[in-house]
C-alpha positions in Angstrom: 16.4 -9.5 -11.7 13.6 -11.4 -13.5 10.6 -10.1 -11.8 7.2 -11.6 -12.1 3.7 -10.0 -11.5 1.4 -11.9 -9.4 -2.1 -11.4 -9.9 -5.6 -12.4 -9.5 -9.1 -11.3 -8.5 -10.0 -11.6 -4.4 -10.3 -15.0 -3.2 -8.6 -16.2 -6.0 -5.5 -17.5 -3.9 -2.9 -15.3 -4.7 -1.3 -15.2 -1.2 -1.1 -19.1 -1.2 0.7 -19.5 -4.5 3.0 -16.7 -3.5 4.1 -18.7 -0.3 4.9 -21.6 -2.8 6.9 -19.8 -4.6 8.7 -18.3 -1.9 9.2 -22.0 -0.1 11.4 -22.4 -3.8 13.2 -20.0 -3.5 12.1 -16.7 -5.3 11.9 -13.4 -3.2 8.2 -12.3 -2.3 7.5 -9.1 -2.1 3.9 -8.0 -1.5 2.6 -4.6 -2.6 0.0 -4.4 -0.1 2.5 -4.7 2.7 4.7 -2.5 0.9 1.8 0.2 0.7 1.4 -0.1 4.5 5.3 -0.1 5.1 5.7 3.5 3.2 2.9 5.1 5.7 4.0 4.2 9.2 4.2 6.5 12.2 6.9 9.4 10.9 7.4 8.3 7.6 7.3 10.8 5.0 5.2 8.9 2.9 2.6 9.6 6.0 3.3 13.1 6.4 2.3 13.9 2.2 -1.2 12.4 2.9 -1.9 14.3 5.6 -0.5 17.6 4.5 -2.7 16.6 1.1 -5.4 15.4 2.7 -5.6 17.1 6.3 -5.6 15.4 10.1 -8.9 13.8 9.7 -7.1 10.9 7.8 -5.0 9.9 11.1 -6.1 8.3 13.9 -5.5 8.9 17.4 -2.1 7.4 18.0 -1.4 9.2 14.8 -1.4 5.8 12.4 -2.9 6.2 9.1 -6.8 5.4 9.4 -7.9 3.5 6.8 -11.7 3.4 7.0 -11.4 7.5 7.2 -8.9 7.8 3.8 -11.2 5.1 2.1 -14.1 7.4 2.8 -12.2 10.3 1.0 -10.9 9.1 -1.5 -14.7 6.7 -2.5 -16.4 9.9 -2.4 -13.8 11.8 -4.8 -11.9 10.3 -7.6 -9.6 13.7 -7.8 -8.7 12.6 -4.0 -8.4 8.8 -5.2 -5.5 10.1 -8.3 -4.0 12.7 -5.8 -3.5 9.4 -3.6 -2.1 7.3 -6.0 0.2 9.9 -7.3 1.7 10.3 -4.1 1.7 6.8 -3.1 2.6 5.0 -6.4 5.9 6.5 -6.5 7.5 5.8 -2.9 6.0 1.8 -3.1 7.7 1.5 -6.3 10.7 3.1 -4.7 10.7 0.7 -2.2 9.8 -2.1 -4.1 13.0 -1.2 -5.6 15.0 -0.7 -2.8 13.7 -4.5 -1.3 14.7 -6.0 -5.2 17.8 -4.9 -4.6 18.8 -6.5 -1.2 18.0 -10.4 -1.8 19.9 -12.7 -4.0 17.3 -15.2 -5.1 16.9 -16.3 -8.5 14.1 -14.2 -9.2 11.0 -12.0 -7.5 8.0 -12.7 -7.2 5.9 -9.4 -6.8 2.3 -9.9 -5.6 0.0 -6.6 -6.9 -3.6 -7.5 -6.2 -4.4 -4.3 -9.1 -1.3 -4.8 -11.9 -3.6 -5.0 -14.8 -6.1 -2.4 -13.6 -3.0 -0.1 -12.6 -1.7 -0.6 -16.3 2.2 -1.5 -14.7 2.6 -4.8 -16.6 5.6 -3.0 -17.9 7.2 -2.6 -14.0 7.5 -7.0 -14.3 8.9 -9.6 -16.7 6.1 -12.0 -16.7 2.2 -11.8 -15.9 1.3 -14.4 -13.3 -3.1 -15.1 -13.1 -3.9 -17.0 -10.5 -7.2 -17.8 -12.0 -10.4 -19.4 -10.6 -14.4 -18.8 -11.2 -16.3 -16.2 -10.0 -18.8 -17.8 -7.6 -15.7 -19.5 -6.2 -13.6 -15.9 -5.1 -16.9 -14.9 -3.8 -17.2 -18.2 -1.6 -13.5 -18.2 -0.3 -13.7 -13.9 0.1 -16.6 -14.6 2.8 -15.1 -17.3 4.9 -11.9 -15.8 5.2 -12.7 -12.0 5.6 -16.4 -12.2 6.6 -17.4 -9.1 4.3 -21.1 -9.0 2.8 -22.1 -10.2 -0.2 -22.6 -6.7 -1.3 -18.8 -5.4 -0.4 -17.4 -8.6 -2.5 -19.7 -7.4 -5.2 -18.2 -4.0 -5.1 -14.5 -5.3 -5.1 -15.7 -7.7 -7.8 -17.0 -4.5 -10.1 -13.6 -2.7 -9.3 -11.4 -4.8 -10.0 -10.3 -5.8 -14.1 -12.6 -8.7 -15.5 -11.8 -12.8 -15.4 -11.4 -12.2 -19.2 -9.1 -8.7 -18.7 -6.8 -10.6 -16.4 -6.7 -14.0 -18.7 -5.7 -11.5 -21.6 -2.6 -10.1 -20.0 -1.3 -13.0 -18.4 1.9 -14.6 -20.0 1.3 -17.5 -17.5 -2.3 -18.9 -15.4 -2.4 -20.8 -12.8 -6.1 -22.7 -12.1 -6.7 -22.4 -8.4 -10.5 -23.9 -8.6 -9.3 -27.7 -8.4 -6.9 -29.8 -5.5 -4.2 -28.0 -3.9 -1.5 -30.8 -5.2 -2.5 -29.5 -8.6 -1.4 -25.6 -7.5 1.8 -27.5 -6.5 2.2 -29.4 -9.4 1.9 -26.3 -11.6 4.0 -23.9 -9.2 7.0 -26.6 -9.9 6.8 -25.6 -13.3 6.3 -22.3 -13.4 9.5 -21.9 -11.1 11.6 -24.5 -13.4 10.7 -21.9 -16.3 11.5 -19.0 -14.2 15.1 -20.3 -13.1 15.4 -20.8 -16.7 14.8 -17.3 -18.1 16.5 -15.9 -15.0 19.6 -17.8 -16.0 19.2 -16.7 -19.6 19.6 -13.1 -18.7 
């Protein structure tokens, strides 16, 4: 199945132009949900991180706490690669496994980190959902009320404007009118049905 990569800095809008791809058609799978799916209450994917990383990571309902594994894992970048190479593999594996089941034209597979995470090669086609700086800083305050100093430290963490631009295949500009997002999403899914056809 053609599968395209979905990316773009925070408040850059990748969520909305995933929805308007899904409203056409394409299958949306979101890596961030995925990542949450494959570390619920008696998964296995659960029971790794806390025989790697100990019962302080779990709350007390026995849920994954979030807050306590970020504290690990900021504090220790061994702990932050033992993560991901426990993690990586089942949300793949489940990426996989959700790929499988639908039948639309093609996927559209939202990771907030593909360049940073180097798996351009896991998808077809780069996607950038692109806008300026000052403008994901704006939009990352009034929708998750986090400090200027938090957005900074996502900002710093996350691949460059000019990293993302590089790797894209295709961009879309999310710092003008929403018709405009439309307008190019209709494209972009015209050119996807193509090359899905094609294969």
């Amino acid at each position: 199945m053609l599968t395209v990569g979905l990316t773009g800095g925070i408040g850059s809008g990748k969520s909305t132009v995933g929805r308007l791809f899904q409203k056409r058609g394409a299958a949306l799978i979101d890596s961030d949900v995925v990542a949450r799916q494959v570390v619920e209450p008696g998964s296995e994917g659960l029971e790794r991180l806390r025989e790697a990383f100990g019962e302080t990571i779990l709350d007390a309902q026995g849920h994954l706490d979030r807050s306590a594994m970020r504290e690990v894992i900021f504090q220790n970048s061994q702990a932050r690669h033992r993560l991901e190479s426990l993690l990586h593999p089942m949300i793949w594996a489940e990426i996989d496994r959700q790929k499988s089941e639908t039948n639309a034209p093609y996927c559209m597979l939202v990771i907030p980190l593909l360049v940073e995470s180097g798996s351009q090669e896991r998808v077809d086609r780069v996607l950038v959902v692109d806008c300026p700086e000052d403008m994901q800083r704006s939009r990352a305050s009034a929708r998750d009320g986090v400090s200027p100093q938090q957005i900074q430290a996502i900002l710093d963490a996350q691949a460059t404007r000019a990293q993302r631009l590089a790797a894209a295949d295709d961009v879309i500009d999310n710092s003008g009118a929403t018709e405009a997002i439309a307008t190019r999403v209709d494209e972009l899914h015209r050119q996807y049905l193509d090359l899905a056809d094609a294969r």
